[in-house]
TIMI-2910 file (N, C-alpha, C, CB; in pm, 1 decimal, decimal comma, always signed):
<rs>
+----------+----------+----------+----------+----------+----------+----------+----------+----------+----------+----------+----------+------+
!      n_x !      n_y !      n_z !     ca_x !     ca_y !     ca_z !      c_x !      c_y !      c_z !     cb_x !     cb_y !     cb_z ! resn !
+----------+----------+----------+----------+----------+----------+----------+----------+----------+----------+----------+----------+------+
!  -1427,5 !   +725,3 !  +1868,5 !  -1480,3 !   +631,3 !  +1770,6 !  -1376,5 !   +611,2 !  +1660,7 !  -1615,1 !   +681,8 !  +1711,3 !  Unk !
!  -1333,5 !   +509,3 !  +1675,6 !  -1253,8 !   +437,5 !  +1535,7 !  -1335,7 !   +417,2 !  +1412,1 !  -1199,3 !   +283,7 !  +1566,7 !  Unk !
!  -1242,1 !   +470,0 !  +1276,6 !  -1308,7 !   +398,0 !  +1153,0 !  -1306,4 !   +221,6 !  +1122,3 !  -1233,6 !   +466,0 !  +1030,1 !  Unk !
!  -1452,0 !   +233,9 !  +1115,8 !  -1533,6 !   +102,7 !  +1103,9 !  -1389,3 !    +59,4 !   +914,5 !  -1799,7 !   +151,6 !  +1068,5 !  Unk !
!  -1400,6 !    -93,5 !   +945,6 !  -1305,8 !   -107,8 !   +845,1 !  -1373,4 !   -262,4 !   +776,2 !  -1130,6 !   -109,9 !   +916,3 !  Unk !
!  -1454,9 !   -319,5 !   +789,9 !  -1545,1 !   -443,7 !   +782,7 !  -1551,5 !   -444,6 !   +636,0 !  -1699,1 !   -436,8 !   +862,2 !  Unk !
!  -1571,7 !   -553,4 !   +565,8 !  -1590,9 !   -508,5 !   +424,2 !  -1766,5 !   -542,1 !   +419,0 !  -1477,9 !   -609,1 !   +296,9 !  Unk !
!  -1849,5 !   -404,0 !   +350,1 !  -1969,0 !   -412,6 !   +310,1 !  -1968,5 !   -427,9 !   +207,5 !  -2038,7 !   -337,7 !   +332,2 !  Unk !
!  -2099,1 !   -471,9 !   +130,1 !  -2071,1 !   -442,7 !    -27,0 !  -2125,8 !   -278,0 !    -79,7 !  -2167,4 !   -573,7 !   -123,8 !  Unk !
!  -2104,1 !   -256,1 !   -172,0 !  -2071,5 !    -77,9 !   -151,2 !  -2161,3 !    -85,9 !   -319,5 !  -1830,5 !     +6,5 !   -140,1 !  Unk !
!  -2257,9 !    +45,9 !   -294,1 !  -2358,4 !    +60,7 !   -351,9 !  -2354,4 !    +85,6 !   -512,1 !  -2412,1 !   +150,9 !   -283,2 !  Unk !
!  -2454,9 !   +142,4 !   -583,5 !  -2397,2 !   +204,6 !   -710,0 !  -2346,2 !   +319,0 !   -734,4 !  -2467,5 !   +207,4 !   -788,6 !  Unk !
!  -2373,0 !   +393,8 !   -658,4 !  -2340,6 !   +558,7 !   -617,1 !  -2227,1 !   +518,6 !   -601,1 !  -2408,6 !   +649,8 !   -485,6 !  Unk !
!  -2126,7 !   +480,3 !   -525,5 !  -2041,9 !   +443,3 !   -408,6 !  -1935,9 !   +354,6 !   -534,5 !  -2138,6 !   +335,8 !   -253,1 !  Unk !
!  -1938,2 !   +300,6 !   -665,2 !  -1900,6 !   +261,5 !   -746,9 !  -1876,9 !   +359,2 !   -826,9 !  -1956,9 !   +180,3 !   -776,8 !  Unk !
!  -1993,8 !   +455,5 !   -888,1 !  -1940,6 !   +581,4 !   -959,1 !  -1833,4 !   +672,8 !   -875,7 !  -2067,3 !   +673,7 !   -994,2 !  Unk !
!  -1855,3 !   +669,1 !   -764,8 !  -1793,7 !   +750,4 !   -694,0 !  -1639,3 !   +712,2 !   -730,5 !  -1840,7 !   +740,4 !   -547,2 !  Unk !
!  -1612,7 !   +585,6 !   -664,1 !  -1516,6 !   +518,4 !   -679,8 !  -1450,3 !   +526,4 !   -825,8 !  -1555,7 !   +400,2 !   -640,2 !  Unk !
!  -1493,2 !   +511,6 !   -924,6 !  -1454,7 !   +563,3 !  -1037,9 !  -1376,3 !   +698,4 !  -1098,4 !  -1546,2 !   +557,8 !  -1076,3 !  Unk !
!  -1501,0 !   +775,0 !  -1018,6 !  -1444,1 !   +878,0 !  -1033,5 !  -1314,4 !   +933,6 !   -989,9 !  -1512,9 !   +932,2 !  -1006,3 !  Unk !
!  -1351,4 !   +895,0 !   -886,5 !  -1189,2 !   +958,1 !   -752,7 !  -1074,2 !   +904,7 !   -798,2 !  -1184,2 !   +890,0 !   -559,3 !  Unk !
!  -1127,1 !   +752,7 !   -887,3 !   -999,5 !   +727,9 !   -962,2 !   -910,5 !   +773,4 !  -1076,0 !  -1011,4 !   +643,5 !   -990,0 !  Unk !
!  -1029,1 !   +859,2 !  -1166,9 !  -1002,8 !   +935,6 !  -1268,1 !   -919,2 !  +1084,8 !  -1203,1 !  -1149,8 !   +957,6 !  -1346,3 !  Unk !
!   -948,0 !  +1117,2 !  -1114,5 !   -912,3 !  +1221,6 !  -1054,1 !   -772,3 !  +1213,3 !   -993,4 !  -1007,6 !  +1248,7 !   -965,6 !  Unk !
!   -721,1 !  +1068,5 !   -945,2 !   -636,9 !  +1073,9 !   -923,2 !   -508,1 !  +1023,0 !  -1008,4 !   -662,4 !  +1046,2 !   -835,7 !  Unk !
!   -555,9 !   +992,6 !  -1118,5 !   -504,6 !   +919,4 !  -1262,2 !   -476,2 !  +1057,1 !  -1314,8 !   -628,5 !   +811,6 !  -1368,6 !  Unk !
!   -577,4 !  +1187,9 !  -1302,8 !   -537,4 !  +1324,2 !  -1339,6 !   -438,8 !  +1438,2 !  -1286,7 !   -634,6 !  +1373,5 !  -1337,3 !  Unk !
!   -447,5 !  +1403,8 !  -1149,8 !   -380,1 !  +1476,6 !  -1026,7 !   -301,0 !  +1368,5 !   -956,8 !   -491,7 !  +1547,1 !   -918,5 !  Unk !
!   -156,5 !  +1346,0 !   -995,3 !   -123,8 !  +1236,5 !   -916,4 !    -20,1 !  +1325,6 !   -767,4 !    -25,3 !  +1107,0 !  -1035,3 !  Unk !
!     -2,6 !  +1433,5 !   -769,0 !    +45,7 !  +1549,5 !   -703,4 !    -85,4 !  +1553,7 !   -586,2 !    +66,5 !  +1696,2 !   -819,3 !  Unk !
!   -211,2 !  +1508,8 !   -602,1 !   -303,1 !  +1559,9 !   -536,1 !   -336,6 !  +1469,5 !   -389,0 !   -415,8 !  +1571,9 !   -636,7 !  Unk !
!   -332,8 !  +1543,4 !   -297,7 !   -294,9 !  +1392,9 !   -197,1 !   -459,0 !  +1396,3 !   -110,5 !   -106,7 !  +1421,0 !    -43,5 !  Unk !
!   -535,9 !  +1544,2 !   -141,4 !   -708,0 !  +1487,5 !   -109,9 !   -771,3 !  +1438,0 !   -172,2 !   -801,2 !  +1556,1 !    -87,0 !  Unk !
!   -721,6 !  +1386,0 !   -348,7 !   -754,6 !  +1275,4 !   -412,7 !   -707,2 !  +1158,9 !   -362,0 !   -722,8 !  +1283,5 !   -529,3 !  Unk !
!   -640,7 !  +1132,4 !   -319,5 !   -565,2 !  +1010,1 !   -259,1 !   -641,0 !   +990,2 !   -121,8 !   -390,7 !  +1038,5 !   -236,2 !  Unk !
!   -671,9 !  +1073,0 !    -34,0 !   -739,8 !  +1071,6 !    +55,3 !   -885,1 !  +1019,8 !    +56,0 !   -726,7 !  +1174,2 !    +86,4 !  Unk !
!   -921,2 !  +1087,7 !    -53,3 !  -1099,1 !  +1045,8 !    -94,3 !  -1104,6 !   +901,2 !   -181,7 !  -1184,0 !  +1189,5 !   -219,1 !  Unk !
!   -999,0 !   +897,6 !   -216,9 !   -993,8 !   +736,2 !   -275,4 !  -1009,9 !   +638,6 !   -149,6 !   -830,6 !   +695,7 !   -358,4 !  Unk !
!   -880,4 !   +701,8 !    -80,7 !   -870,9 !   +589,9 !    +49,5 !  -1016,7 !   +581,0 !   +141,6 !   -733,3 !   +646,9 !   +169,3 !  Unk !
!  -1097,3 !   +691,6 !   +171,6 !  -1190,5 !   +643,0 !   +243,2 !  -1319,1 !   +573,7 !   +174,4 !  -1222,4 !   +743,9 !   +319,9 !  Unk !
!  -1287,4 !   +590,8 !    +22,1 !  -1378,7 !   +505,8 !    -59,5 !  -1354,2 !   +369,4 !    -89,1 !  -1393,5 !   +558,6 !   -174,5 !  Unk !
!  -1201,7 !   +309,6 !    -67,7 !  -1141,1 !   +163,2 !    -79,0 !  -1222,8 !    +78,3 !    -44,4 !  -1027,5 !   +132,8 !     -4,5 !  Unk !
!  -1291,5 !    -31,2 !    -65,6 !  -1319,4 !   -153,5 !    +16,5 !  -1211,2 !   -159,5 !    +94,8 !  -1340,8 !   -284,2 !    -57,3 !  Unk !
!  -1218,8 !   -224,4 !   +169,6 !  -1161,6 !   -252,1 !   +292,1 !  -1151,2 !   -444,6 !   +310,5 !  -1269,2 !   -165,0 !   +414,1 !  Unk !
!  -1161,4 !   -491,6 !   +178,0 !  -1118,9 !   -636,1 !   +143,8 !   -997,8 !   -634,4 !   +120,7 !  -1180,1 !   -700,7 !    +34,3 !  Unk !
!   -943,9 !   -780,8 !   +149,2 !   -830,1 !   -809,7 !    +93,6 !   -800,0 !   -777,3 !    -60,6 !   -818,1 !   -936,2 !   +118,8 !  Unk !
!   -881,4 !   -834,4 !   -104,8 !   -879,6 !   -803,3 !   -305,8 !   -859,7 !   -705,5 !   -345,4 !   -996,7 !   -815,5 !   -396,0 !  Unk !
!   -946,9 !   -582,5 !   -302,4 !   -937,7 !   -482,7 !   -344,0 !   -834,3 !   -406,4 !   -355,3 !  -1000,4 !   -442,9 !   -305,3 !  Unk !
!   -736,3 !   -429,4 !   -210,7 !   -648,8 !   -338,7 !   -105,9 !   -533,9 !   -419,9 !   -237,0 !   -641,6 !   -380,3 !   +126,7 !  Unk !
!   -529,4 !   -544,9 !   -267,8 !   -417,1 !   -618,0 !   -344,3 !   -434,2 !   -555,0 !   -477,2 !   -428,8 !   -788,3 !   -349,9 !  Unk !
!   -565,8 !   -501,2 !   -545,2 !   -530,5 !   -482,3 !   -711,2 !   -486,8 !   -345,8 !   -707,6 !   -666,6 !   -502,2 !   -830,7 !  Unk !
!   -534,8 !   -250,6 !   -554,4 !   -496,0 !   -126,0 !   -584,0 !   -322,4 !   -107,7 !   -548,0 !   -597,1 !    -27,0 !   -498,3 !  Unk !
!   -269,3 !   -228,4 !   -462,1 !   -116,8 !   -177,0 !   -458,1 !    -95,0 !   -223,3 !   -582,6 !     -5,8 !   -234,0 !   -340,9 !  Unk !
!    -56,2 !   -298,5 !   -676,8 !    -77,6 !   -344,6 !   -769,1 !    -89,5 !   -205,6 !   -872,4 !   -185,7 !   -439,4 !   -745,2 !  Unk !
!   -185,5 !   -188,1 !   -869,2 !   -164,0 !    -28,2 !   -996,8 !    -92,9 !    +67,8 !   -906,6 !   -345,7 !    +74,8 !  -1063,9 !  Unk !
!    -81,8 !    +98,4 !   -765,6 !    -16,9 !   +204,3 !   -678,7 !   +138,9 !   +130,9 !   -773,7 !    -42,8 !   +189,3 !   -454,0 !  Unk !
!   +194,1 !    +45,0 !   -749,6 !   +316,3 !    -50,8 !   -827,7 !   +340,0 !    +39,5 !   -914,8 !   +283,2 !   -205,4 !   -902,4 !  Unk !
!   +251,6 !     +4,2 !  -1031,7 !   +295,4 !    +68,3 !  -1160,6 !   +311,6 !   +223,8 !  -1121,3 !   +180,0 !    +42,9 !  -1288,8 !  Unk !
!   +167,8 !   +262,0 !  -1073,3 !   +212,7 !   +417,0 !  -1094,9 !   +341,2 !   +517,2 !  -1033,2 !   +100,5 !   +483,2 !  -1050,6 !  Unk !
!   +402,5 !   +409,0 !   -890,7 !   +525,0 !   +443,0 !   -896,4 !   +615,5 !   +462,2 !   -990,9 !   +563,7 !   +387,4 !   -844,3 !  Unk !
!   +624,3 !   +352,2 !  -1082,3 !   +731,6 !   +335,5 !  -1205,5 !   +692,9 !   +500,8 !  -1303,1 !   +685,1 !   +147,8 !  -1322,3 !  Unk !
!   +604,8 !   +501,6 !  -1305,5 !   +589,7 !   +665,1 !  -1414,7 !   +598,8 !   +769,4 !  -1300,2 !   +400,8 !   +697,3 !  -1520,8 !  Unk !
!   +563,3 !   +761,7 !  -1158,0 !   +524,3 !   +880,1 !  -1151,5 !   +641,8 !   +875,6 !   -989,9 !   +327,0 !   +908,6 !  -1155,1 !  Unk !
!   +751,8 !   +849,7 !  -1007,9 !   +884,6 !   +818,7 !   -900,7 !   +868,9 !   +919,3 !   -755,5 !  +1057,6 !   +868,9 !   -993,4 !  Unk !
!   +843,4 !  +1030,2 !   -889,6 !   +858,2 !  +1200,7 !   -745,4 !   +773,5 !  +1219,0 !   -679,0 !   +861,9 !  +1364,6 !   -785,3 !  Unk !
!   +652,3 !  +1168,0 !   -701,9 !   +496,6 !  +1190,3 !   -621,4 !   +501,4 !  +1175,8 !   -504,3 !   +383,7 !  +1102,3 !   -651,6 !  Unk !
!   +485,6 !  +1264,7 !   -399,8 !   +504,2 !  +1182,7 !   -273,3 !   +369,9 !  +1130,5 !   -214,4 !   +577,1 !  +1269,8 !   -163,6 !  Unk !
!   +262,8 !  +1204,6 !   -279,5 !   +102,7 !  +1143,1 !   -256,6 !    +88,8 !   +965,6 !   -318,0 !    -26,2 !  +1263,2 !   -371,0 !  Unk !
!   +146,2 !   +948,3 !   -425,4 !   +170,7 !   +802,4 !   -426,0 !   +239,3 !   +712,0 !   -335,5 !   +224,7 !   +781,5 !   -520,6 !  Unk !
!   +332,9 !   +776,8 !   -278,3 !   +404,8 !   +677,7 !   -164,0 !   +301,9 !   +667,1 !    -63,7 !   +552,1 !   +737,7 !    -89,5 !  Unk !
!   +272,5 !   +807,1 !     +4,3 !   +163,8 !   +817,8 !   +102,6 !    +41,1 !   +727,5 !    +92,2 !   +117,2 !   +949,5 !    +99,2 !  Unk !
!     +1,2 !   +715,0 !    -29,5 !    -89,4 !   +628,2 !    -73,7 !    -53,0 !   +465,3 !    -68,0 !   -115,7 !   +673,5 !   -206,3 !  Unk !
!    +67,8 !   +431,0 !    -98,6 !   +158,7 !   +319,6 !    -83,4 !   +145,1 !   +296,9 !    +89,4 !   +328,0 !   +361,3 !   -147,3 !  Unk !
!   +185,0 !   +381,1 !   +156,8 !   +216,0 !   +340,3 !   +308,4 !    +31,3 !   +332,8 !   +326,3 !   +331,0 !   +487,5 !   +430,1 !  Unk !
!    -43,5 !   +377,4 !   +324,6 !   -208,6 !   +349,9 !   +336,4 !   -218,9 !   +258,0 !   +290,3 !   -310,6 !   +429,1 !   +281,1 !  Unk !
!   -188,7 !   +181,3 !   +203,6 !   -269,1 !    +44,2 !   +156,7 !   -135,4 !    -58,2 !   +216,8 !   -311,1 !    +30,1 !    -57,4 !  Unk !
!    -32,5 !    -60,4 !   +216,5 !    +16,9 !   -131,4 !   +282,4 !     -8,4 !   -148,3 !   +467,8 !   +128,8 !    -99,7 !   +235,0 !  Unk !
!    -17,0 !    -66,7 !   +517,0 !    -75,4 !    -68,5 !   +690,2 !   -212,6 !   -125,3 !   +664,3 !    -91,9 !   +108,5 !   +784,6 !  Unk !
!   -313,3 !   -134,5 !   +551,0 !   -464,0 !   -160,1 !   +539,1 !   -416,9 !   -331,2 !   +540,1 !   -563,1 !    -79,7 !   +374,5 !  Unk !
!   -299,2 !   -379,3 !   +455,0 !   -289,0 !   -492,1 !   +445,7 !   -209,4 !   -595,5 !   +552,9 !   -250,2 !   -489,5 !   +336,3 !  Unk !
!   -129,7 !   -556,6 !   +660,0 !    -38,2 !   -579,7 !   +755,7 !    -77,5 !   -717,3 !   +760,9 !    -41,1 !   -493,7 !   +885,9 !  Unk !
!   -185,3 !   -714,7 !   +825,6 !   -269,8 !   -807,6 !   +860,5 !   -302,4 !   -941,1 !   +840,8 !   -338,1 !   -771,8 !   +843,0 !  Unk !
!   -262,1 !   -926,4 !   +705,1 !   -222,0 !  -1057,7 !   +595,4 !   -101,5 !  -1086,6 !   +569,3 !   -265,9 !  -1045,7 !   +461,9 !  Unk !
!     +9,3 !  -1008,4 !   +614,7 !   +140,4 !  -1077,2 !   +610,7 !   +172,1 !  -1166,2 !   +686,3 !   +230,1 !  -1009,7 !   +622,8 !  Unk !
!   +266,0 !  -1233,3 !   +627,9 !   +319,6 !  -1370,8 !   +672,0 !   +500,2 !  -1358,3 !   +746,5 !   +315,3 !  -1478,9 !   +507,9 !  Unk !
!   +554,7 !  -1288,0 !   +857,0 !   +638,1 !  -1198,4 !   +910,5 !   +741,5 !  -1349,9 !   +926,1 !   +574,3 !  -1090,2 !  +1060,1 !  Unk !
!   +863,4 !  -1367,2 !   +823,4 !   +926,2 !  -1472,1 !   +923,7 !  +1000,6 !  -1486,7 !  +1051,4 !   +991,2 !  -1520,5 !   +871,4 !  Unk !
!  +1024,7 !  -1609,3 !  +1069,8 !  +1081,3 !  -1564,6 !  +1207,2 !  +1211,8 !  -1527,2 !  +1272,6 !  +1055,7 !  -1642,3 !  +1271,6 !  Unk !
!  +1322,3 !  -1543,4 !  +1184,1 !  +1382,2 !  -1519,9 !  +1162,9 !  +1391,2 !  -1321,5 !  +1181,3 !  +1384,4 !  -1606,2 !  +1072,9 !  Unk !
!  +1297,8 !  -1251,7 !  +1154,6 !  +1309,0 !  -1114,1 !  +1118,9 !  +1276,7 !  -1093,5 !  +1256,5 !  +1218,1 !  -1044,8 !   +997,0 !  Unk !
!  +1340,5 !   -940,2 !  +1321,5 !  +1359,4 !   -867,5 !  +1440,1 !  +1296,5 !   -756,9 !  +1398,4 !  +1498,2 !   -847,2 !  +1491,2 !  Unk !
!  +1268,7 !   -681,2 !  +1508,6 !  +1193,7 !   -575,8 !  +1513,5 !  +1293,1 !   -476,0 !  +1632,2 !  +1027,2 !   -624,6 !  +1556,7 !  Unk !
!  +1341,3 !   -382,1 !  +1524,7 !  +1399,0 !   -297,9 !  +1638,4 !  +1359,9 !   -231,9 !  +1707,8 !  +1462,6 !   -236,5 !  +1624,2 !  Unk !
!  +1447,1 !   -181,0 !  +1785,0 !  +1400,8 !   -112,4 !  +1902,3 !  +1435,8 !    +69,4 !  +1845,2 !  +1502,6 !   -180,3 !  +2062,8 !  Unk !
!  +1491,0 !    +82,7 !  +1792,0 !  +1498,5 !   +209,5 !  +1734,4 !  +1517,4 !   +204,3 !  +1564,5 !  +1619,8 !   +283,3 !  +1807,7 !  Unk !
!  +1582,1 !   +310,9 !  +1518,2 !  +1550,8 !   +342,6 !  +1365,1 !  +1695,0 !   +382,0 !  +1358,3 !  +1421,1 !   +469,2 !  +1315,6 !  Unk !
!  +1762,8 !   +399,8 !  +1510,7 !  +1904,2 !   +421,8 !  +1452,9 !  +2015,3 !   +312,7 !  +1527,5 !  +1951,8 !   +592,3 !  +1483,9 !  Unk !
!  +1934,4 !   +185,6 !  +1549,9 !  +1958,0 !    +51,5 !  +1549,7 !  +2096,3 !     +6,1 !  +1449,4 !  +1818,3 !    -13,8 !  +1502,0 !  Unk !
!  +2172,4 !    -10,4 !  +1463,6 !  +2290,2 !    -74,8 !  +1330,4 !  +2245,0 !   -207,8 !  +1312,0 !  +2477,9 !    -87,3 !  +1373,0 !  Unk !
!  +2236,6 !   -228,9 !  +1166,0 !  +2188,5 !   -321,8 !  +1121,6 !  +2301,9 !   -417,0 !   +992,1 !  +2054,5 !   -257,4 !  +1078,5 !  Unk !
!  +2352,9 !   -543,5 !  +1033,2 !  +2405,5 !   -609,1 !   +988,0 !  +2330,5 !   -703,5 !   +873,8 !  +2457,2 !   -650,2 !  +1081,7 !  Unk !
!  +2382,0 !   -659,1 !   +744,9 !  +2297,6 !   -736,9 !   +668,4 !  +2401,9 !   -839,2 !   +621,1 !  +2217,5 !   -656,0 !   +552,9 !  Unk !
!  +2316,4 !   -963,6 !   +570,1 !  +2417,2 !  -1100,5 !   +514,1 !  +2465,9 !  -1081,1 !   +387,1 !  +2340,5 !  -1247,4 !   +500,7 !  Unk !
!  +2577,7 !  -1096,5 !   +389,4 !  +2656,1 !  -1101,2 !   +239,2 !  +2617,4 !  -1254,8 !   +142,2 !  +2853,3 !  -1099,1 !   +277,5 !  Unk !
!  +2591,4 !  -1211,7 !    +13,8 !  +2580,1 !  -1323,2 !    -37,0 !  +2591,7 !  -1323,8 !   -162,2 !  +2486,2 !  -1374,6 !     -5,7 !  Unk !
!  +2624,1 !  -1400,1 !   -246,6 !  +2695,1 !  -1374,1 !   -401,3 !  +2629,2 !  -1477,3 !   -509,4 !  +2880,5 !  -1407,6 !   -398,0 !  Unk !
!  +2481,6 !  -1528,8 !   -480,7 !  +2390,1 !  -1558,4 !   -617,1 !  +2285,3 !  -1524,9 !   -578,0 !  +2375,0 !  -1697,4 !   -679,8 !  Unk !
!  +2190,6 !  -1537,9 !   -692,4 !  +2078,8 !  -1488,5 !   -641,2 !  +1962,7 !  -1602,7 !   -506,4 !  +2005,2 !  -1451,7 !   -792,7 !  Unk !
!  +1999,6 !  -1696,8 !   -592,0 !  +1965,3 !  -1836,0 !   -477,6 !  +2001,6 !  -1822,7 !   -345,1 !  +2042,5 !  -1972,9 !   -511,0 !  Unk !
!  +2122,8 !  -1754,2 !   -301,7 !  +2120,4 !  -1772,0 !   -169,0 !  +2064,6 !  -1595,9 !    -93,4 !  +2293,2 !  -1835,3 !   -126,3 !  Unk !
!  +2023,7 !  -1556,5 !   -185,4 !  +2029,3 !  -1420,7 !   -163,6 !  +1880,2 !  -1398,2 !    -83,4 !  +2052,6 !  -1334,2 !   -313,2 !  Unk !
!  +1783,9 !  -1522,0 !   -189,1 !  +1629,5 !  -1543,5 !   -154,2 !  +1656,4 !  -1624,6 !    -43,5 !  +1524,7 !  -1617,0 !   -270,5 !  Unk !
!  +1710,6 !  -1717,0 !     -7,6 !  +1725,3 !  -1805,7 !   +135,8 !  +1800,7 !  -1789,5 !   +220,7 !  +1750,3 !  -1920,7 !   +131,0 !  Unk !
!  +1877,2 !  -1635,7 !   +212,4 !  +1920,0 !  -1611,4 !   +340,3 !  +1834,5 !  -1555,4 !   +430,8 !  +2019,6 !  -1541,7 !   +338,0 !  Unk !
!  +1714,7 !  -1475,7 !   +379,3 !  +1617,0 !  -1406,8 !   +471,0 !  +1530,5 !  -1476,5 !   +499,0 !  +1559,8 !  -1299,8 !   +433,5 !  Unk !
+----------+----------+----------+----------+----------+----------+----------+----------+----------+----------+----------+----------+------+
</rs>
């Protein structure tokens, strides 16, 4: 059995909850079964999954060394895949130790329209 991922609307309990786990992890950012209990409390909407990378964003910027924030980063980004827009242009390797030629380019204008 796979986790069900549908968005319901999620109760009042299920809101405090949510609150909380957030305070907890606003307290413990080292703590990665706070991060865990957040994640299985997430909506599972687009919106939601967008305001929490969104503060996951910031809390990178203060909190760099955390590795429960990245972990938390790679969870809401795989939650969102789904909604990316992949151009076509981009390859998908076949390994990780693939050599990879990147384009040289010298403003910022061509830097956004070379990819």
């Amino acid at each position: 059995t796979g986790v069900q991922t549908c968005a319901l609307p999620i109760s009042e309990y299920e809101k405090r909850e949510l609150e909380w786990v957030k305070k907890w992890v606003a307290n413990n950012p080292a703590d990665c079964s706070a991060f865990y209990y957040l994640e299985f409390l997430l909506p599972r909407n687009k919106e939601d999954l967008i305001r929490e990378l969104q503060e996951n964003t910031v809390a990178l910027f203060f909190l760099p060394g955390h590795e429960s924030t990245w972990n938390h980063r790679r969870f809401l980004l795989q939650s969102l895949k789904e909604y990316f827009i992949i151009p076509d242009n981009w390859k998908q390797l076949d390994s990780p130790k693939c050599k990879v030629v990147f384009p040289l380019y010298k403003t910022d204008f061509q830097i956004r329209n070379g990819y």
